[in-house]
N, CA, C and O atoms as a Tinker XYZ file with bonds, in Angstrom:
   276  protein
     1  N     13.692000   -9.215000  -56.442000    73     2
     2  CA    14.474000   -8.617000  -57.501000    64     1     3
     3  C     13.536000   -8.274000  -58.666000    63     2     4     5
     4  O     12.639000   -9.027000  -59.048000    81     3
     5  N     13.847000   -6.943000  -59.259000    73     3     6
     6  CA    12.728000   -6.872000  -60.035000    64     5     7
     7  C     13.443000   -7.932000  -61.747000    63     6     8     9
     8  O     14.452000   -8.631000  -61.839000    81     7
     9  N     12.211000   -7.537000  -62.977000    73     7    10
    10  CA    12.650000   -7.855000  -63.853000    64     9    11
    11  C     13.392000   -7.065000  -64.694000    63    10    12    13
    12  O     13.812000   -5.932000  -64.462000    81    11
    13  N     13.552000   -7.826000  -65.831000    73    11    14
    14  CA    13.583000   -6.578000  -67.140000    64    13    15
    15  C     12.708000   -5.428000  -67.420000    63    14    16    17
    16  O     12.909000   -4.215000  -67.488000    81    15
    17  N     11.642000   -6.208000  -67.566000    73    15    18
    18  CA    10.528000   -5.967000  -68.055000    64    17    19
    19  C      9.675000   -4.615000  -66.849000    63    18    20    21
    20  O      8.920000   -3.676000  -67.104000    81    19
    21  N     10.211000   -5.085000  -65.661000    73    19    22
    22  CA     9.647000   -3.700000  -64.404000    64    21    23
    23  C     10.590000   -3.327000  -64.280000    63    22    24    25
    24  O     10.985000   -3.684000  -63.170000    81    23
    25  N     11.399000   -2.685000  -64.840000    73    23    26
    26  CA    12.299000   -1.874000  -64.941000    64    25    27
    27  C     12.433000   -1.201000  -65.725000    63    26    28    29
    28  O     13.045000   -0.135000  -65.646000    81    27
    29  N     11.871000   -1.669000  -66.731000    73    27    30
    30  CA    11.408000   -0.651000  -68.529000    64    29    31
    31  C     10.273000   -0.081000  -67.683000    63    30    32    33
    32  O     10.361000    1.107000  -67.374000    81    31
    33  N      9.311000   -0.723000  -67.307000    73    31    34
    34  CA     7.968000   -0.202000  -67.286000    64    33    35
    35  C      8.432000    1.495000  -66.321000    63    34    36    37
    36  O      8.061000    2.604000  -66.707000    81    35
    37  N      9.181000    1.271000  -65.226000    73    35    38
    38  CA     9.266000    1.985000  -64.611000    64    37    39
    39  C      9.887000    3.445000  -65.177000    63    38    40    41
    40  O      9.448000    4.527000  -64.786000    81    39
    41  N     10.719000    3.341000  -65.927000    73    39    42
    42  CA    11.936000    4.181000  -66.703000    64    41    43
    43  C     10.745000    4.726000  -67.465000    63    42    44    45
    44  O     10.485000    5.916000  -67.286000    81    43
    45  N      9.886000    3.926000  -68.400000    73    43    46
    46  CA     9.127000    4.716000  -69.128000    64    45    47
    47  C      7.821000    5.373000  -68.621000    63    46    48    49
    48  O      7.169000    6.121000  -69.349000    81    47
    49  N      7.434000    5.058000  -67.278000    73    47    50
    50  CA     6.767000    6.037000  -66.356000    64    49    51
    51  C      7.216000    7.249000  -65.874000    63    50    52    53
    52  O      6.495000    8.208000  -65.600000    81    51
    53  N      8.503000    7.190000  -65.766000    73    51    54
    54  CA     9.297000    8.317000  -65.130000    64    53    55
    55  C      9.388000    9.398000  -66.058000    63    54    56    57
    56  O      9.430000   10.580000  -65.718000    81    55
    57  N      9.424000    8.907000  -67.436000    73    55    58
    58  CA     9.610000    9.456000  -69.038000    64    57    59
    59  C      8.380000   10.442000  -68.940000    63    58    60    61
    60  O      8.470000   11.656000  -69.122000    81    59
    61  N      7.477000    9.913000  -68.698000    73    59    62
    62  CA     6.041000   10.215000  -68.906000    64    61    63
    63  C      5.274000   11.407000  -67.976000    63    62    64    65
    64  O      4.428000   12.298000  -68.054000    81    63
    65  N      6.214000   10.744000  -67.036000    73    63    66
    66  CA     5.892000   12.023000  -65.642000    64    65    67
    67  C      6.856000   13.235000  -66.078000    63    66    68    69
    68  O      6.229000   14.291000  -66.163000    81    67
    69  N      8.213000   13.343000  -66.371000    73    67    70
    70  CA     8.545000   14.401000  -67.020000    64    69    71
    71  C      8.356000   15.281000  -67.750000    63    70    72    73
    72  O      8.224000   16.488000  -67.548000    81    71
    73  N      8.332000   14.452000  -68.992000    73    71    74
    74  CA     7.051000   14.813000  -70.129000    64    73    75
    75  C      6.215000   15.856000  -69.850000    63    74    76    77
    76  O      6.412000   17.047000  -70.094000    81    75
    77  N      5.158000   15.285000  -69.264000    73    75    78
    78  CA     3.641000   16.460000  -68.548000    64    77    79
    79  C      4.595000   17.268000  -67.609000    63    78    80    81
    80  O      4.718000   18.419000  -68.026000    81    79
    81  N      5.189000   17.062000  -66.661000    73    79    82
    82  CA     5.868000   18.357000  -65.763000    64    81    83
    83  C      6.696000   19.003000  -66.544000    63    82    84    85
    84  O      7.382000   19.769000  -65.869000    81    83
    85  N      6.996000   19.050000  -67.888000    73    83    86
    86  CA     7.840000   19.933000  -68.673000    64    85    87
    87  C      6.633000   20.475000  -69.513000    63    86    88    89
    88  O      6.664000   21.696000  -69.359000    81    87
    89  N      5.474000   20.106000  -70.414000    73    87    90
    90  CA     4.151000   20.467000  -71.010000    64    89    91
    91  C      3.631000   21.517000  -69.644000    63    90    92    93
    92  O      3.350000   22.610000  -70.135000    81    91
    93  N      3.430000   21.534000  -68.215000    73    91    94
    94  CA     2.545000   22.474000  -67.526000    64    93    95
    95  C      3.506000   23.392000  -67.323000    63    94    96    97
    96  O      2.999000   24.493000  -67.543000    81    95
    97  N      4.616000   23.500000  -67.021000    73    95    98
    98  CA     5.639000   24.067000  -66.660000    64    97    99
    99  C      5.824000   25.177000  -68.148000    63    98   100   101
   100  O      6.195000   26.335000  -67.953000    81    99
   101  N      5.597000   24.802000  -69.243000    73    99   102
   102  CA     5.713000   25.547000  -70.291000    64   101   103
   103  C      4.358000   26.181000  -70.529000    63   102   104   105
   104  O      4.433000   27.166000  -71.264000    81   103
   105  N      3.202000   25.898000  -70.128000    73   103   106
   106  CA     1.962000   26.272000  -70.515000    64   105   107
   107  C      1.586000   27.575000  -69.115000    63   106   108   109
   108  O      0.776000   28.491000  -69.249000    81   107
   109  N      2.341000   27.331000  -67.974000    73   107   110
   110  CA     2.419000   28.190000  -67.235000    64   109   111
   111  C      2.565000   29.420000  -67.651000    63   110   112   113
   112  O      1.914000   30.269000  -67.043000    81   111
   113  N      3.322000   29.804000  -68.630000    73   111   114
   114  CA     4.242000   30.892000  -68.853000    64   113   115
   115  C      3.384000   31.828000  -69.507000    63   114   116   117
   116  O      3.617000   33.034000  -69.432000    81   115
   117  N      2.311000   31.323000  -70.209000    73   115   118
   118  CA     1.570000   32.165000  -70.790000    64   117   119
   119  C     -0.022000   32.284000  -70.232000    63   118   120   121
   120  O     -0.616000   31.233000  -69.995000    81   119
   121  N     -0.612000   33.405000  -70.054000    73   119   122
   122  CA    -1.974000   33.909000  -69.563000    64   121   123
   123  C     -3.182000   33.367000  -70.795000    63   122   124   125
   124  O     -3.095000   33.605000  -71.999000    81   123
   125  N     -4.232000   32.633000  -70.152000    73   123   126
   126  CA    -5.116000   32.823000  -71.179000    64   125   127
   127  C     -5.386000   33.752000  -72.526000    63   126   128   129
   128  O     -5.781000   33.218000  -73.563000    81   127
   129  N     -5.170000   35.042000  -72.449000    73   127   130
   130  CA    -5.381000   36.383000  -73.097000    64   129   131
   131  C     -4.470000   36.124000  -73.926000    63   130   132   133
   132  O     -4.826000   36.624000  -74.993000    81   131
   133  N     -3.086000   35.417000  -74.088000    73   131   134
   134  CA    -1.803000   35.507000  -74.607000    64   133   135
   135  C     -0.912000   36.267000  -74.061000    63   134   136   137
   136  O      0.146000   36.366000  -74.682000    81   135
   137  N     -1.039000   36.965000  -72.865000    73   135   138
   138  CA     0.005000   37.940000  -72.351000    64   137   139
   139  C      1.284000   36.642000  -71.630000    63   138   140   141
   140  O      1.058000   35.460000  -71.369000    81   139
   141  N      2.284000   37.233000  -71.509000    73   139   142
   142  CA     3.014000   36.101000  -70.703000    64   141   143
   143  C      3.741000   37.105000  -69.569000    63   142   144   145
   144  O      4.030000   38.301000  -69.564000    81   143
   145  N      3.906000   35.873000  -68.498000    73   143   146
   146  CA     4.967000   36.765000  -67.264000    64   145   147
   147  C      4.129000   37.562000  -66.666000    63   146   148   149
   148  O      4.465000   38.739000  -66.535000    81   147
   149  N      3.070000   37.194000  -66.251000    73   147   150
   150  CA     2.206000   37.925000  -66.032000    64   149   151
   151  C      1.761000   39.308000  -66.489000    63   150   152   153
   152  O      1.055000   40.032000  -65.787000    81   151
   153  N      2.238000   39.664000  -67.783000    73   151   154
   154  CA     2.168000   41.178000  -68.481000    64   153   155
   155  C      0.896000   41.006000  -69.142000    63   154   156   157
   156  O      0.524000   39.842000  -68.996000    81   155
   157  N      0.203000   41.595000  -69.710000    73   155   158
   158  CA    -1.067000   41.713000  -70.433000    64   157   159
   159  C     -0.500000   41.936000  -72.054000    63   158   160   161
   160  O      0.237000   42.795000  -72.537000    81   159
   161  N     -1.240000   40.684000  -72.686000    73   159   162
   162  CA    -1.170000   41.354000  -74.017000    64   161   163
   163  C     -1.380000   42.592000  -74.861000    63   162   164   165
   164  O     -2.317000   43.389000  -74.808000    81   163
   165  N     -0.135000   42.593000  -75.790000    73   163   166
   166  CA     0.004000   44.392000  -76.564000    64   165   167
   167  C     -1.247000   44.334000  -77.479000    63   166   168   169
   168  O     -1.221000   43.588000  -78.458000    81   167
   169  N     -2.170000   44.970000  -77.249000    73   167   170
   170  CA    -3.397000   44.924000  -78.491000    64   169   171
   171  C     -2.873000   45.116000  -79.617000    63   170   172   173
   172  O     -1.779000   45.651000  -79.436000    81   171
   173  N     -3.089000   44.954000  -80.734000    73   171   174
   174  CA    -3.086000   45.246000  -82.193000    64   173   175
   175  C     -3.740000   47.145000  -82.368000    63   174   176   177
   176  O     -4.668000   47.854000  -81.977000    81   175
   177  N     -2.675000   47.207000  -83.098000    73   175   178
   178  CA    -3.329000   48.770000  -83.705000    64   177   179
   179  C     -3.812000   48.441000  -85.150000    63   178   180   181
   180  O     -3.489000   47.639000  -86.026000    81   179
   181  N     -4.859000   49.561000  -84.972000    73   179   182
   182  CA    -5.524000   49.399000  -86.504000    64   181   183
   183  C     -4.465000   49.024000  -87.689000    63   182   184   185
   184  O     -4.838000   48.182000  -88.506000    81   183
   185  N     -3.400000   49.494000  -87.806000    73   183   186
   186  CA    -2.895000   49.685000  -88.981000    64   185   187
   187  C     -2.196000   47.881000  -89.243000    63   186   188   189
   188  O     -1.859000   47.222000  -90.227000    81   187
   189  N     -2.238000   47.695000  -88.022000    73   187   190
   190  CA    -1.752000   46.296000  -87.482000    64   189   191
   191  C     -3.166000   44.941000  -88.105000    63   190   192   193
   192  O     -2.921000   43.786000  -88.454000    81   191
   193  N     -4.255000   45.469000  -88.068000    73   191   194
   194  CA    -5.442000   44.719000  -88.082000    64   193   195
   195  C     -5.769000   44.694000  -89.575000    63   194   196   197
   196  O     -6.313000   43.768000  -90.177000    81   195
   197  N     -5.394000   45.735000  -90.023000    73   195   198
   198  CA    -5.487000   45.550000  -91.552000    64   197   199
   199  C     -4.781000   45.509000  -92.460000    63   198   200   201
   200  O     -5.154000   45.677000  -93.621000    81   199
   201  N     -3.366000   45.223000  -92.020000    73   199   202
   202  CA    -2.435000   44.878000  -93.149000    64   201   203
   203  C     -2.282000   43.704000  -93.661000    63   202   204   205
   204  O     -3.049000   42.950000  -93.060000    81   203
   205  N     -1.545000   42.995000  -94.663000    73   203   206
   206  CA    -2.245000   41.640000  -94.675000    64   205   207
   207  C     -1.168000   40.886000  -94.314000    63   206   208   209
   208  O     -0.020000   41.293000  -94.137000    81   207
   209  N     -1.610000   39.687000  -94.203000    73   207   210
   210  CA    -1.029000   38.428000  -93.120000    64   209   211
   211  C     -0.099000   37.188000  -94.115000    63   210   212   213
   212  O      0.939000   36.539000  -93.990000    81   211
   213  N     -1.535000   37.399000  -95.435000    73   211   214
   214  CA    -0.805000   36.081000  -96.199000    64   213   215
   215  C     -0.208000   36.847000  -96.912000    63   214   216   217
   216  O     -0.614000   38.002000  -97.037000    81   215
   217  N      1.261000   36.255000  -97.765000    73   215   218
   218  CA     1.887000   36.328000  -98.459000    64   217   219
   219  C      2.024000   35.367000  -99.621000    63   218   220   221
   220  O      2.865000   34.491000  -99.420000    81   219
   221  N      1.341000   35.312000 -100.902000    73   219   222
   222  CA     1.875000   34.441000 -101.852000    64   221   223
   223  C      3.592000   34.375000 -102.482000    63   222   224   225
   224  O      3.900000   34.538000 -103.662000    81   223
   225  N      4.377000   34.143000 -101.545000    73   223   226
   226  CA     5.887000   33.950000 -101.984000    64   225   227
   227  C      6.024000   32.912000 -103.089000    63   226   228   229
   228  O      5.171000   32.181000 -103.592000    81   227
   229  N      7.450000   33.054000 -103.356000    73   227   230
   230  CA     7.505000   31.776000 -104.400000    64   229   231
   231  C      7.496000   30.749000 -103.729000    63   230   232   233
   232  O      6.609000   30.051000 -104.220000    81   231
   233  N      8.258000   29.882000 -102.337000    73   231   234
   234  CA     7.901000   28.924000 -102.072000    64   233   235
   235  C      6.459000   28.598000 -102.343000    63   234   236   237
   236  O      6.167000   27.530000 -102.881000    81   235
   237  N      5.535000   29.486000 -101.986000    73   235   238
   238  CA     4.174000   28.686000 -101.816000    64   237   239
   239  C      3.262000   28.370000 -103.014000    63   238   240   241
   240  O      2.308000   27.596000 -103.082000    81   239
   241  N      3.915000   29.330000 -104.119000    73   239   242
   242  CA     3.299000   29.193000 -105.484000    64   241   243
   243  C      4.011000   27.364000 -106.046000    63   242   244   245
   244  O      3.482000   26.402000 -106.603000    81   243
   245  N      5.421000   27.645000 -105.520000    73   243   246
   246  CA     6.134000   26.365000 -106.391000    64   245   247
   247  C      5.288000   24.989000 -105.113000    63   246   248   249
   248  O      5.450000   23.792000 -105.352000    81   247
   249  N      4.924000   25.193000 -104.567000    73   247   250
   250  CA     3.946000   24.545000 -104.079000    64   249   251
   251  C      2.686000   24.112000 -104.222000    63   250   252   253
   252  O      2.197000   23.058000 -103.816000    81   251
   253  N      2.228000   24.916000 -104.775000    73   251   254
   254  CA     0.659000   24.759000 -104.864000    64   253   255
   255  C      1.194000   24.112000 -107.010000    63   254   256   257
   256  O      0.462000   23.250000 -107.494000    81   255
   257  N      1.941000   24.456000 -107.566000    73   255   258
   258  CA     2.007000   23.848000 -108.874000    64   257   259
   259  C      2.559000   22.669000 -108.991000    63   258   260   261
   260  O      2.563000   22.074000 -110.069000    81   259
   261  N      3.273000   22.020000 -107.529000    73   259   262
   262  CA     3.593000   21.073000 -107.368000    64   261   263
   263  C      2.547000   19.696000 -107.161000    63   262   264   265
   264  O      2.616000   18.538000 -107.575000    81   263
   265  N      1.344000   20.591000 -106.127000    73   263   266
   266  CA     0.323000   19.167000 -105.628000    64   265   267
   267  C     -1.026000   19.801000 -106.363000    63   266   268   269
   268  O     -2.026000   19.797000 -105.645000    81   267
   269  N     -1.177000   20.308000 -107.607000    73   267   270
   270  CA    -2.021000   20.278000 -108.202000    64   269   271
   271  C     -2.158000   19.246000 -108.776000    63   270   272   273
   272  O     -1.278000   18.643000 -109.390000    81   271
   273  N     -3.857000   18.765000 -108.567000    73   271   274
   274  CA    -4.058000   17.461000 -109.156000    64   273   275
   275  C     -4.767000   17.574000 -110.396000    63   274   276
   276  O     -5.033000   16.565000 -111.049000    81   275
């Protein structure tokens, strides 16, 4: 008869094996390159490469005046 104690152990092995078969199963989906589904990633167009990315919004200002030291 098992114990308590190999019976947790086991449950939380099983946890663990899921876990990683749900992590490869999701990492599948996408191609090195970033393309997914086997499609090839959409390149960036110029106009795409140089527009800009960051945005100083107000969240991030009332942020940065928040953890100024």
């Amino acid at each position: 008869m098992k114990t308590e104690e190999t019976k947790r152990r086991g449950v939380l092995g099983l946890l663990g094996l899921a876990g990683t078969a749900a992590a490869a199963t999701s990492a599948q989906a996408f191609n090195i390159d970033g393309g997914r589904d086997g499609q090839p990633s959409r390149p960036e167009t110029e106009a795409e490469k140089r527009k800009p990315r960051y945005r100083e919004t107000e969240h991030v200002q009332a942020f940065y005046r928040t953890n100024r030291g």
